[in-house]
MOPAC internal coordinates of N, CA, C and O (Angstrom, degrees):
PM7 1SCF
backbone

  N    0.0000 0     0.00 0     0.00 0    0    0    0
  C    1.4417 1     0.00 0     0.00 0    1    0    0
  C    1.5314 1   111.72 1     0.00 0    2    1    0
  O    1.2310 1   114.99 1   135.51 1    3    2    1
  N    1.1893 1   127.11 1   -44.49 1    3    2    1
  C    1.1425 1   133.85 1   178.87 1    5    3    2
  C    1.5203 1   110.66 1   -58.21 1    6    5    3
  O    1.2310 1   117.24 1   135.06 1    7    6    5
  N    1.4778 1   122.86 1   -44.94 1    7    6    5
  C    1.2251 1   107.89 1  -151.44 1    9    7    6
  C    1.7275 1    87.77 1   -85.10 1   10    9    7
  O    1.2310 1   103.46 1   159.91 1   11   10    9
  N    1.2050 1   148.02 1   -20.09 1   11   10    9
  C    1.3364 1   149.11 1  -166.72 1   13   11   10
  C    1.4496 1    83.79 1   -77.00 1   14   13   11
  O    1.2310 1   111.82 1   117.53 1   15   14   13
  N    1.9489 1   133.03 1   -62.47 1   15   14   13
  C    1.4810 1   107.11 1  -178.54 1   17   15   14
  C    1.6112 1   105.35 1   -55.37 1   18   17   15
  O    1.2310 1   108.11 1   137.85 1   19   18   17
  N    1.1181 1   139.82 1   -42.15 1   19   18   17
  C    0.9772 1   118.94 1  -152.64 1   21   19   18
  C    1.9158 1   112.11 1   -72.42 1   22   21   19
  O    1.2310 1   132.20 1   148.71 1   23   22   21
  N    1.1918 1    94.04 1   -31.29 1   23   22   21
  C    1.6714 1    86.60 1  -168.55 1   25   23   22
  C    2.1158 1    92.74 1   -75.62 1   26   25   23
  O    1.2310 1   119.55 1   147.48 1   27   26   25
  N    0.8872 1   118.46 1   -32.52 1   27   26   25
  C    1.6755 1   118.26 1  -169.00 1   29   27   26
  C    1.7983 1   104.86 1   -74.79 1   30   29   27
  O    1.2310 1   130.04 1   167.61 1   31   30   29
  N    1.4196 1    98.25 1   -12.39 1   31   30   29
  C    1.6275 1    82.96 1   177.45 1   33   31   30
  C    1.8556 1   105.21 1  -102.35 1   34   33   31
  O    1.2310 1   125.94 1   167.33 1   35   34   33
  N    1.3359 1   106.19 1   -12.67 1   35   34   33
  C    2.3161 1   124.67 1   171.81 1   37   35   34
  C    1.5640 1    77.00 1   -56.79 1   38   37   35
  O    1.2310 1   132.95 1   109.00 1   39   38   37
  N    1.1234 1    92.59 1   -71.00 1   39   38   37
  C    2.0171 1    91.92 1  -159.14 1   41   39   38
  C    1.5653 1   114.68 1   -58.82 1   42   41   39
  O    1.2310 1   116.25 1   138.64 1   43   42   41
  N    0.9715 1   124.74 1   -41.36 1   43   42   41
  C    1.7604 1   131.64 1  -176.70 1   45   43   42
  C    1.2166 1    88.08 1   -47.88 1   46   45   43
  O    1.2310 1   111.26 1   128.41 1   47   46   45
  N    1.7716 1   134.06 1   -51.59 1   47   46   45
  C    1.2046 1   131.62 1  -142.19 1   49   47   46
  C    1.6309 1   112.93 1   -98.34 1   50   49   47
  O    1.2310 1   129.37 1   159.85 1   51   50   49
  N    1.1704 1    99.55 1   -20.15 1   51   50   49
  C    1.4897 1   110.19 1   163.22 1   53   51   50
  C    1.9782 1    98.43 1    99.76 1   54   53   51
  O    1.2310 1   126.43 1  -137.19 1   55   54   53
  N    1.3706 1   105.25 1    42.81 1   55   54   53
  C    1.3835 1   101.37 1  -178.18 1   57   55   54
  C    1.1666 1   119.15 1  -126.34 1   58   57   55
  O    1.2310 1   111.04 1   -25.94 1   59   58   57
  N    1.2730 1   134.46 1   154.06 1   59   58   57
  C    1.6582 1   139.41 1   165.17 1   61   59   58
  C    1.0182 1   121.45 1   -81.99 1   62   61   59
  O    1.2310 1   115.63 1   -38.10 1   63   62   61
  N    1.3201 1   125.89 1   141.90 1   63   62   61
  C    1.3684 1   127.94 1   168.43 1   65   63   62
  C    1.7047 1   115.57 1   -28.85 1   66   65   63
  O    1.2310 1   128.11 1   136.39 1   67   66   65
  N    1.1696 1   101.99 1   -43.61 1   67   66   65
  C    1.8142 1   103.15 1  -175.12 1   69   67   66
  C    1.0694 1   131.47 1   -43.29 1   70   69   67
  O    1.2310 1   134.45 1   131.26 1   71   70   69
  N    1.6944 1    89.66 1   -48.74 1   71   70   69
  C    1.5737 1   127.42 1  -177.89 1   73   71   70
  C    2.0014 1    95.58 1   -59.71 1   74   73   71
  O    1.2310 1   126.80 1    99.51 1   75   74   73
  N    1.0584 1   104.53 1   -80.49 1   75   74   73
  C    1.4379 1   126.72 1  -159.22 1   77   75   74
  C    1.9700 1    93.00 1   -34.40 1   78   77   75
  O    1.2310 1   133.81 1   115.00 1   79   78   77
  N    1.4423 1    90.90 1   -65.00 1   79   78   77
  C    1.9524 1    96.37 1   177.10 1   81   79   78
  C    1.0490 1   106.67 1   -45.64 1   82   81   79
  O    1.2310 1   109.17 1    97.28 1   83   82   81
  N    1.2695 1   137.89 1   -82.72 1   83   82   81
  C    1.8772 1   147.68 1   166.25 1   85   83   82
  C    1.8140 1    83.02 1    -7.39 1   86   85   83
  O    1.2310 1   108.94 1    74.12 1   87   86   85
  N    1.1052 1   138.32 1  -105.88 1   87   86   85
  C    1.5192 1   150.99 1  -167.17 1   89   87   86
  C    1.7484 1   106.39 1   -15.35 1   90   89   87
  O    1.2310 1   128.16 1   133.94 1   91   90   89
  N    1.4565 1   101.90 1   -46.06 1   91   90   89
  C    1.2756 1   110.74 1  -168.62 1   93   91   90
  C    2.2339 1   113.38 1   -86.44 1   94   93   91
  O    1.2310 1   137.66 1   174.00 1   95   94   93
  N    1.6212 1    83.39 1    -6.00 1   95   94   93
  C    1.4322 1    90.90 1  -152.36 1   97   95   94
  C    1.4849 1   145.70 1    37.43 1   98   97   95
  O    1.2310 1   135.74 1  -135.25 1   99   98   97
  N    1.3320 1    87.14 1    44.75 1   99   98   97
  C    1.8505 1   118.53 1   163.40 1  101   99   98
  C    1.5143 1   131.50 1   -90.41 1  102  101   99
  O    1.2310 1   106.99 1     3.19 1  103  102  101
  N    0.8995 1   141.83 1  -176.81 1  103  102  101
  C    1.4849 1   154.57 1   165.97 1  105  103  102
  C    1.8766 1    99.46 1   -85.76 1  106  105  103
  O    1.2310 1   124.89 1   -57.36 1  107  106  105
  N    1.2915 1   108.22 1   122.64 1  107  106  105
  C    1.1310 1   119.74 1   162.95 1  109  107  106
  C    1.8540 1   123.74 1   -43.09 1  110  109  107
  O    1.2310 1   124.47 1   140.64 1  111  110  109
  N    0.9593 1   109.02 1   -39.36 1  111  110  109
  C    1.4912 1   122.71 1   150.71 1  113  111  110
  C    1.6248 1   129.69 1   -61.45 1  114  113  111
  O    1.2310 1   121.94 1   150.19 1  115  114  113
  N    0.9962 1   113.89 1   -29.81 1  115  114  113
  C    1.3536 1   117.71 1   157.16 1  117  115  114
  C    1.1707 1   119.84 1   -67.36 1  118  117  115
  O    1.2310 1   117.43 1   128.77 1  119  118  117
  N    1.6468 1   122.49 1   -51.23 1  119  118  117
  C    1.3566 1   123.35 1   175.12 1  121  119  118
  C    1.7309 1   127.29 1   -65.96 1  122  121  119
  O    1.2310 1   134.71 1   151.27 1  123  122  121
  N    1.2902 1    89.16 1   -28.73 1  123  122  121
  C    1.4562 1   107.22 1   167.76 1  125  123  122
  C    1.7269 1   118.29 1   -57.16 1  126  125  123
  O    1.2310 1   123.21 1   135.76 1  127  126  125
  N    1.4867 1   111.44 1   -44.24 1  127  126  125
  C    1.2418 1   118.92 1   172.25 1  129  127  126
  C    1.7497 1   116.28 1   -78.37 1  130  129  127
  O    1.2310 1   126.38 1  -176.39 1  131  130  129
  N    1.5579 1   105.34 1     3.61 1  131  130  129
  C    1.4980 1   104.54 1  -158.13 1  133  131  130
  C    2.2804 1    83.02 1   -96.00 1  134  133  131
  O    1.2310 1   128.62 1   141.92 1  135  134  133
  N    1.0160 1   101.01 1   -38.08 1  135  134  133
  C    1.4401 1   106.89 1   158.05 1  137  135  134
  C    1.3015 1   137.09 1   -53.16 1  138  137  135
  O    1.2310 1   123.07 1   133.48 1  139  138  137
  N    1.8155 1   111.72 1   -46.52 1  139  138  137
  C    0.9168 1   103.20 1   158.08 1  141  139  138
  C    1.7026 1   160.49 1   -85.35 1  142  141  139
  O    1.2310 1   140.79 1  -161.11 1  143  142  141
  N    1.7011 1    77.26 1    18.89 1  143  142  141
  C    1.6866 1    90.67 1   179.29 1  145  143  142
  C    1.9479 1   107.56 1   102.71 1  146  145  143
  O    1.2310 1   126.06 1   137.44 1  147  146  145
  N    1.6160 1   105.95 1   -42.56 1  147  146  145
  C    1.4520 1   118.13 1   171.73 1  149  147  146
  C    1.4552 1   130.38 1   -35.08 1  150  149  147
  O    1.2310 1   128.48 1   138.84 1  151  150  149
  N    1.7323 1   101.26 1   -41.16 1  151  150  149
  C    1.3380 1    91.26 1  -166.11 1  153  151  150
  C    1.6529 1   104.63 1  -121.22 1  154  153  151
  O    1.2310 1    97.76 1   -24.88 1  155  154  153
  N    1.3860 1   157.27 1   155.12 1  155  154  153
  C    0.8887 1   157.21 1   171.06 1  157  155  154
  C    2.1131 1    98.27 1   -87.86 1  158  157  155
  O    1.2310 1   132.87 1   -31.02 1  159  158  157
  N    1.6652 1    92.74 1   148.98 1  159  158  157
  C    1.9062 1    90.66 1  -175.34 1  161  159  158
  C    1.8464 1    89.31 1  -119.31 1  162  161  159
  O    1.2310 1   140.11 1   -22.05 1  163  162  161
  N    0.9496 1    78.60 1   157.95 1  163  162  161
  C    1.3697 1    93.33 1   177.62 1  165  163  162
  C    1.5704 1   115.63 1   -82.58 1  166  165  163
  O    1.2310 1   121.56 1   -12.53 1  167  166  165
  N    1.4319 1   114.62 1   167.47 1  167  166  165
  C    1.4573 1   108.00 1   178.32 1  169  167  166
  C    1.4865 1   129.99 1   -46.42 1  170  169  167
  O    1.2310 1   132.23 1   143.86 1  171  170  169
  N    1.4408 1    93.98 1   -36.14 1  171  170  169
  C    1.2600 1   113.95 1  -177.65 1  173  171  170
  C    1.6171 1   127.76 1   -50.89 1  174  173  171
  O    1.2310 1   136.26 1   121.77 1  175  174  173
  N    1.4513 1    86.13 1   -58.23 1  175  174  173
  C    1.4947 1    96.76 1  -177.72 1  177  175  174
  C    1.5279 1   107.26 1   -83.75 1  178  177  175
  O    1.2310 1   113.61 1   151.75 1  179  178  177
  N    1.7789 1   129.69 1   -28.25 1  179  178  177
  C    1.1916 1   125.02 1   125.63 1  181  179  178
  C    2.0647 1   125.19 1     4.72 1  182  181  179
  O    1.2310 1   131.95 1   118.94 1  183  182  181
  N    1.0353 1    94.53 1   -61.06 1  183  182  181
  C    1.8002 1    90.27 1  -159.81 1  185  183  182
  C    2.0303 1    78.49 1  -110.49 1  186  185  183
  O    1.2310 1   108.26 1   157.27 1  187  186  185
  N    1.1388 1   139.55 1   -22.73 1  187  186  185
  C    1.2108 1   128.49 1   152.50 1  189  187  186
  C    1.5376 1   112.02 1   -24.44 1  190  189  187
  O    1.2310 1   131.27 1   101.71 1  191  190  189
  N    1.3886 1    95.86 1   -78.29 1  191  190  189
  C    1.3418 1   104.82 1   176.54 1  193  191  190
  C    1.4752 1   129.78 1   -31.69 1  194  193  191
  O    1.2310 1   138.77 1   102.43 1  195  194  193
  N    1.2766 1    81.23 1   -77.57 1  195  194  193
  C    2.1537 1    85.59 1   174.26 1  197  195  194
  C    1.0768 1   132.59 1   -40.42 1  198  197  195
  O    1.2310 1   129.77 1   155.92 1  199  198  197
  N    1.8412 1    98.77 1   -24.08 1  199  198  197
  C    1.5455 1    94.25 1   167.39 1  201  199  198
  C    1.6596 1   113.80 1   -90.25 1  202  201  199
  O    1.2310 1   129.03 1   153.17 1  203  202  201
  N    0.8416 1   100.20 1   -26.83 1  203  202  201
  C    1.4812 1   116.22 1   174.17 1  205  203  202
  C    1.6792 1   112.57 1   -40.91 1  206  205  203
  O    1.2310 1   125.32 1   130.35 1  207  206  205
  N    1.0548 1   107.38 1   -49.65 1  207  206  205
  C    1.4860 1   134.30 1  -165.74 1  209  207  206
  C    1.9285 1   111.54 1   -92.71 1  210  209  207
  O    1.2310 1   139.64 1   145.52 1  211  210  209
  N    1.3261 1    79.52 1   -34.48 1  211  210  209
  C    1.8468 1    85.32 1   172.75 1  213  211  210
  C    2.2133 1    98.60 1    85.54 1  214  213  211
  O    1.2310 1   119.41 1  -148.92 1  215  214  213
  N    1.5394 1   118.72 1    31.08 1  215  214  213
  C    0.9447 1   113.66 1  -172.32 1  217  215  214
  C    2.1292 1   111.02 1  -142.76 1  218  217  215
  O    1.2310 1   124.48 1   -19.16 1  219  218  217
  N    0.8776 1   109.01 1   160.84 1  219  218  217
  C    1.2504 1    92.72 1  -156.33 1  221  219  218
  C    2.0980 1   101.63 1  -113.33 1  222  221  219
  O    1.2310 1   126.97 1   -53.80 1  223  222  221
  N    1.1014 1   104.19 1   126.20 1  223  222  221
  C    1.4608 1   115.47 1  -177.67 1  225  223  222
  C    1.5287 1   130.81 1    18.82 1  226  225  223
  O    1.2310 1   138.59 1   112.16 1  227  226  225
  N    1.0388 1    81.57 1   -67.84 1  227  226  225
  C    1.2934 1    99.49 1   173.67 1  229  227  226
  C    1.7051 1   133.97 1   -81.89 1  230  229  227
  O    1.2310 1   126.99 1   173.77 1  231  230  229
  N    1.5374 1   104.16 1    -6.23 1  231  230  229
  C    1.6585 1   113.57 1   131.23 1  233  231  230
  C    1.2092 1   123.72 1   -71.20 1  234  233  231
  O    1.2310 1   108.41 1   161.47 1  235  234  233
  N    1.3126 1   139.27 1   -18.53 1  235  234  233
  C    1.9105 1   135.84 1   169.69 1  237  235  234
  C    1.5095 1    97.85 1   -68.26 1  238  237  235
  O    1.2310 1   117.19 1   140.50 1  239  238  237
  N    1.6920 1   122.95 1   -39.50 1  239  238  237
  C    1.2493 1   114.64 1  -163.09 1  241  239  238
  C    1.4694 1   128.17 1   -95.01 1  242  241  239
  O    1.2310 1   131.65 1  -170.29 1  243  242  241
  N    1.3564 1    95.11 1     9.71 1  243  242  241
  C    1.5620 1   114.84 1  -173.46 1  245  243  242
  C    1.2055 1   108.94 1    73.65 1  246  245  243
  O    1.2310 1   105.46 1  -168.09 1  247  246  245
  N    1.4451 1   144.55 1    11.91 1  247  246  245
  C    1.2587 1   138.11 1   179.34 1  249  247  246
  C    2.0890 1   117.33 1   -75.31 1  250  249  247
  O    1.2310 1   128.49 1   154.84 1  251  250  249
  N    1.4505 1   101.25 1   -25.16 1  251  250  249
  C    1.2469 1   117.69 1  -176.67 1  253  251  250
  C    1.4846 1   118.02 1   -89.11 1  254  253  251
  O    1.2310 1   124.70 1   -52.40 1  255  254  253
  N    1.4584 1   108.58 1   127.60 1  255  254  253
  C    1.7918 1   116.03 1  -168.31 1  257  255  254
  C    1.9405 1    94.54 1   -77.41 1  258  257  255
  O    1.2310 1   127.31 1   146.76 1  259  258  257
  N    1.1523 1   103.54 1   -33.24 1  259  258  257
  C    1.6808 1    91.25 1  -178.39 1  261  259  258
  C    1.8056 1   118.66 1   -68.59 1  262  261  259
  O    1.2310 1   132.77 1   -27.38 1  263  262  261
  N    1.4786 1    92.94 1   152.62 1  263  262  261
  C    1.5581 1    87.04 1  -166.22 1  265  263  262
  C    1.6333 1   117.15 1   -94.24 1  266  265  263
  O    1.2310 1   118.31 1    23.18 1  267  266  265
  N    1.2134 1   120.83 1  -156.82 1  267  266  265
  C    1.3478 1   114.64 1  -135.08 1  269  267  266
  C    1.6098 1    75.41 1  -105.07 1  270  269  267
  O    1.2310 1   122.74 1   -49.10 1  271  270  269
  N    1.5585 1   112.36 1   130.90 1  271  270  269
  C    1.8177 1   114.65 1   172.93 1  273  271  270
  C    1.5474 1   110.08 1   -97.05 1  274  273  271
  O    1.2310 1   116.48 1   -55.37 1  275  274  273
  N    1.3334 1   124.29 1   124.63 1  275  274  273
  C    1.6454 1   103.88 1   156.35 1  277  275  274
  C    1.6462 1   117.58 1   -73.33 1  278  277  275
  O    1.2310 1   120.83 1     0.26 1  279  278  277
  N    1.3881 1   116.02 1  -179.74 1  279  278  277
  C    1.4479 1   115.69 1  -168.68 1  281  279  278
  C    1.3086 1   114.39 1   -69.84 1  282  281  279
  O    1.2310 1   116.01 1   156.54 1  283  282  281
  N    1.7256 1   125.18 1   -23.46 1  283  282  281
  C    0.8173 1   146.01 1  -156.21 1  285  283  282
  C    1.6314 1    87.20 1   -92.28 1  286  285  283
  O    1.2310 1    95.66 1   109.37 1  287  286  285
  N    1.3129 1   160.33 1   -70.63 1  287  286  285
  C    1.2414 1   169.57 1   132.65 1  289  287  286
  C    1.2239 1   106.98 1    -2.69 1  290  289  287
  O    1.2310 1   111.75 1   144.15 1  291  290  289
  N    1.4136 1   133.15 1   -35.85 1  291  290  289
  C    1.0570 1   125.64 1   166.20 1  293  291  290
  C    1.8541 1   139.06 1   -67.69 1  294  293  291
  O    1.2310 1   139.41 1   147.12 1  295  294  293
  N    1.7998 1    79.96 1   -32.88 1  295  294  293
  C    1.5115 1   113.74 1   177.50 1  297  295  294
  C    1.5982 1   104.15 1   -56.59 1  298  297  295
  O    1.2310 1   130.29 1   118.92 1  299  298  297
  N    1.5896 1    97.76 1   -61.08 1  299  298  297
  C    1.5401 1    99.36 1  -173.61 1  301  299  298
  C    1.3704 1   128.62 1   -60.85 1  302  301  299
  O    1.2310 1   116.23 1   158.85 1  303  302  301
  N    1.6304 1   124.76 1   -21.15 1  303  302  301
  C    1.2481 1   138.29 1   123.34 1  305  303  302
  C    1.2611 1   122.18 1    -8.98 1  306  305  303
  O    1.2310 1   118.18 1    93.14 1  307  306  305
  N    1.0932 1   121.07 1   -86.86 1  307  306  305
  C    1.8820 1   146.77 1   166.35 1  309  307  306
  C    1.5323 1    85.50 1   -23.39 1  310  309  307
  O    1.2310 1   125.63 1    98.82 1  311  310  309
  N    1.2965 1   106.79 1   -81.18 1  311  310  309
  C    1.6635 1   106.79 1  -159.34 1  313  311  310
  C    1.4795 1   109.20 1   -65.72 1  314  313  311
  O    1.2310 1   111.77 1   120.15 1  315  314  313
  N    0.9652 1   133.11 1   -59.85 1  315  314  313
  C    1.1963 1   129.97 1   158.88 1  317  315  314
  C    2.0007 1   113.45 1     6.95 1  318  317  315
  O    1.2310 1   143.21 1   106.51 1  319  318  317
  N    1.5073 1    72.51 1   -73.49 1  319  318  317
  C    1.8956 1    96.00 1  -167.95 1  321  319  318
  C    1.4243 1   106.89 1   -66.24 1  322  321  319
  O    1.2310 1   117.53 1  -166.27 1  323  322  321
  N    1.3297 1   122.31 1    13.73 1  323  322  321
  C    1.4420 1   128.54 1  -158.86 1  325  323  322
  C    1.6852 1   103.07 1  -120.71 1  326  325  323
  O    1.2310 1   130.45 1   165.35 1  327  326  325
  N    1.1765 1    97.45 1   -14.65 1  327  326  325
  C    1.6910 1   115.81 1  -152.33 1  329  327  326
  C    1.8509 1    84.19 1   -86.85 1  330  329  327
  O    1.2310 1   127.30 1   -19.15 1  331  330  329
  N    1.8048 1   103.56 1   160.85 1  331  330  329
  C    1.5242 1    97.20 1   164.61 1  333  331  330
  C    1.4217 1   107.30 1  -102.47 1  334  333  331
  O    1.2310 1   107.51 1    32.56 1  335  334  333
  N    1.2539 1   140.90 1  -147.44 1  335  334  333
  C    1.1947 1   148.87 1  -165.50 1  337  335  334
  C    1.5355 1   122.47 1   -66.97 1  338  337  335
  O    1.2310 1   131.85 1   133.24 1  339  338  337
  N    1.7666 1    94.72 1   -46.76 1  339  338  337
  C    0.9910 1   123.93 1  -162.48 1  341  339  338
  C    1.7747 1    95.49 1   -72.40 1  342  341  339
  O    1.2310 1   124.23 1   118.39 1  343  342  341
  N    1.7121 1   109.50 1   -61.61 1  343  342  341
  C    1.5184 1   102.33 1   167.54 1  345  343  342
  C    1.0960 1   125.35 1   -57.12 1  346  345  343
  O    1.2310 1   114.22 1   174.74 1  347  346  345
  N    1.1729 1   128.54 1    -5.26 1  347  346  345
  C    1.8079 1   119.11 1  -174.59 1  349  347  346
  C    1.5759 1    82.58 1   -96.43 1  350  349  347
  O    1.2310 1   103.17 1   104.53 1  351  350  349
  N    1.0281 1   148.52 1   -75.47 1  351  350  349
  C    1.3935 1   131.00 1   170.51 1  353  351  350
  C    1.2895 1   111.18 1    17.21 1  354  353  351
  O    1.2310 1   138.45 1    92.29 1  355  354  353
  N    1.2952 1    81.85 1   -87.71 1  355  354  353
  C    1.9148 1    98.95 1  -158.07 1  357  355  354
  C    1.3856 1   116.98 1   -88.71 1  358  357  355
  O    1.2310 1   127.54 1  -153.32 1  359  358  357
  N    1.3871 1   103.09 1    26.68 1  359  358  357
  C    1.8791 1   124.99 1   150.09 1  361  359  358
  C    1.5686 1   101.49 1   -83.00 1  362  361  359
  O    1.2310 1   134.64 1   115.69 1  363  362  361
  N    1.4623 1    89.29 1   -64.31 1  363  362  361
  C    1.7059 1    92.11 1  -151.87 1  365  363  362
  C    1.4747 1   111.30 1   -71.05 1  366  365  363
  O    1.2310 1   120.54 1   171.72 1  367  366  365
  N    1.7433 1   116.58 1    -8.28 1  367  366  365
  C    1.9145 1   127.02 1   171.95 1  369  367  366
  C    1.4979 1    90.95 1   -62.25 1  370  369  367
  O    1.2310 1   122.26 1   127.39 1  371  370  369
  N    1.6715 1   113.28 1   -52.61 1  371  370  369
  C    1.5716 1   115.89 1   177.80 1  373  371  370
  C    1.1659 1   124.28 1   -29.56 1  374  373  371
  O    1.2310 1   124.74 1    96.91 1  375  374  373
  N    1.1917 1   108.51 1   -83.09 1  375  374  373
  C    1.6979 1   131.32 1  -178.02 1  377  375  374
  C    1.8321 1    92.94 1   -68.46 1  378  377  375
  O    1.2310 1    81.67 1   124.85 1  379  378  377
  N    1.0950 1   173.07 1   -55.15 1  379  378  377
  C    1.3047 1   140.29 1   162.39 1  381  379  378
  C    1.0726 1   142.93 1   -74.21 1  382  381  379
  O    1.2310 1   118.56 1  -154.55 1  383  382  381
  N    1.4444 1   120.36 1    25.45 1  383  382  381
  C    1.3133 1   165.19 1    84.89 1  385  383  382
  C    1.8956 1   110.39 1     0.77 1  386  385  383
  O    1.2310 1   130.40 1    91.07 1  387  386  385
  N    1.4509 1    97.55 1   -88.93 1  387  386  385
  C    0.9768 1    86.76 1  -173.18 1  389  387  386
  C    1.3926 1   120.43 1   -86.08 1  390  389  387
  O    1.2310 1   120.15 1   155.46 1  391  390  389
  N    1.3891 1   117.32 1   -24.54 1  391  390  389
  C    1.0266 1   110.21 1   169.26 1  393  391  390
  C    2.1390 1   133.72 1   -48.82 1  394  393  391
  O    1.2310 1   133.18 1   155.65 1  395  394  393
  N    1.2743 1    92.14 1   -24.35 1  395  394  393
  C    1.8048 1   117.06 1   164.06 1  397  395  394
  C    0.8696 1   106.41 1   -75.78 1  398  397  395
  O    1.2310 1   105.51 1   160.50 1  399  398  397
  N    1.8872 1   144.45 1   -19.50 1  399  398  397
  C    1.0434 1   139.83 1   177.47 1  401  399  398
  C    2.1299 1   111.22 1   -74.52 1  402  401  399
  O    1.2310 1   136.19 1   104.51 1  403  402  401
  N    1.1095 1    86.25 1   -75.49 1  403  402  401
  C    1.9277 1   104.02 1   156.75 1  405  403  402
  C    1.4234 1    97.54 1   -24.95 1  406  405  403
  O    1.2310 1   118.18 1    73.31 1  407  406  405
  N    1.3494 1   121.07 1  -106.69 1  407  406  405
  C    1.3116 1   121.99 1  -163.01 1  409  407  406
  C    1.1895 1   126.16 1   -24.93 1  410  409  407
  O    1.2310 1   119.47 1   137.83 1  411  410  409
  N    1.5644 1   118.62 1   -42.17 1  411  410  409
  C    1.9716 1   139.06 1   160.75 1  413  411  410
  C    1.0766 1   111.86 1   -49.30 1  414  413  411
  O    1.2310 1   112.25 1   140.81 1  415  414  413
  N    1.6322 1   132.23 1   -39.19 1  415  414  413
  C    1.2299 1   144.66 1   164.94 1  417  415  414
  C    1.6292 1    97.38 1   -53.55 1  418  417  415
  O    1.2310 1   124.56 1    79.22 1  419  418  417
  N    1.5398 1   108.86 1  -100.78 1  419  418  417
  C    1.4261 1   112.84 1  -173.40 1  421  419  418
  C    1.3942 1   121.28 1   -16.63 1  422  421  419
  O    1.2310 1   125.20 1   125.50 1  423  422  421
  N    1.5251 1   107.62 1   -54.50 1  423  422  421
  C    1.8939 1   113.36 1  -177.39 1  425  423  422
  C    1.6812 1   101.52 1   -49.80 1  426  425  423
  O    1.2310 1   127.11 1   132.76 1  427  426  425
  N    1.4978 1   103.92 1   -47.24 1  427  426  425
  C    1.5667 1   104.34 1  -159.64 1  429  427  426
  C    1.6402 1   105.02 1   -70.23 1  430  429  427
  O    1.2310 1   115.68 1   167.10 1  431  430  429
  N    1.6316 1   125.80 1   -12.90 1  431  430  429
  C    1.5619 1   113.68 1  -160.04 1  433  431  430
  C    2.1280 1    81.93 1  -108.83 1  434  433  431
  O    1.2310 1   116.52 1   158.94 1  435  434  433
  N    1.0700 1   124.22 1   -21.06 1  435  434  433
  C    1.7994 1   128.04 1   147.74 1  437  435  434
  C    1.4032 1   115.00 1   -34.81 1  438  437  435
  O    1.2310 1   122.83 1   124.74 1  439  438  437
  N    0.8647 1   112.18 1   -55.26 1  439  438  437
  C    1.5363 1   134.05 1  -150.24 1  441  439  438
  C    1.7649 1    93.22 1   -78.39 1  442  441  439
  O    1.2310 1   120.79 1   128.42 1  443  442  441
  N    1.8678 1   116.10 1   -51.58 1  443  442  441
  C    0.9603 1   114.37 1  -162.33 1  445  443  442
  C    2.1357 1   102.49 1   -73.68 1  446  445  443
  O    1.2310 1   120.10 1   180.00 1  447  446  445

């Protein structure tokens, strides 16, 4: 379970294995096996990760119902929460906005 979060949150984030090892200060081969189920990581690189990833433990271990954020998803979060009333408004007119747009789409390619 882990190594499927682990490789889907490298990619969400827009990173290479190289990168991720370099971060962890490992052998690219180690991390490679830390994906594939092969190698067990230590605590270390454990809570490395999470920060790495911007997610907290117990999302690497599958224990957490929330889903997997990239940094970019997280950001908009951040800002979001930064906004006053008035801007969170006229986020969320945005996004259900467009989100009514999508769905009109989908019904209409149903339909066909």
């Amino acid at each position: 379970m882990i190594e499927l979060r682990l490789r889907d949150l490298r990619k969400k984030n827009g990173l290479t294995q190289d990168e991720v090892a370099a971060h962890l200060k490992i052998a690219r081969v180690t991390y490679s096996r830390y994906e594939s189920g092969d190698n067990e990581m230590t605590y270390e690189s454990l809570a490395l990760l999470a920060d790495l990833f911007s997610v907290g433990i117990d999302c690497l271990l599958g224990r957490s119902g929330r889903d997997v954020f990239s940094k970019a998803e997280i950001s908009m979060v951040d800002k979001y929460r930064a906004l006053d009333d008035r801007g969170r408004q006229s986020v969320l007119a945005v996004i259900e906005h467009e989100y009514s747009c999508v769905n009109a789409r989908e019904r209409g390619k149903k339909a066909m």
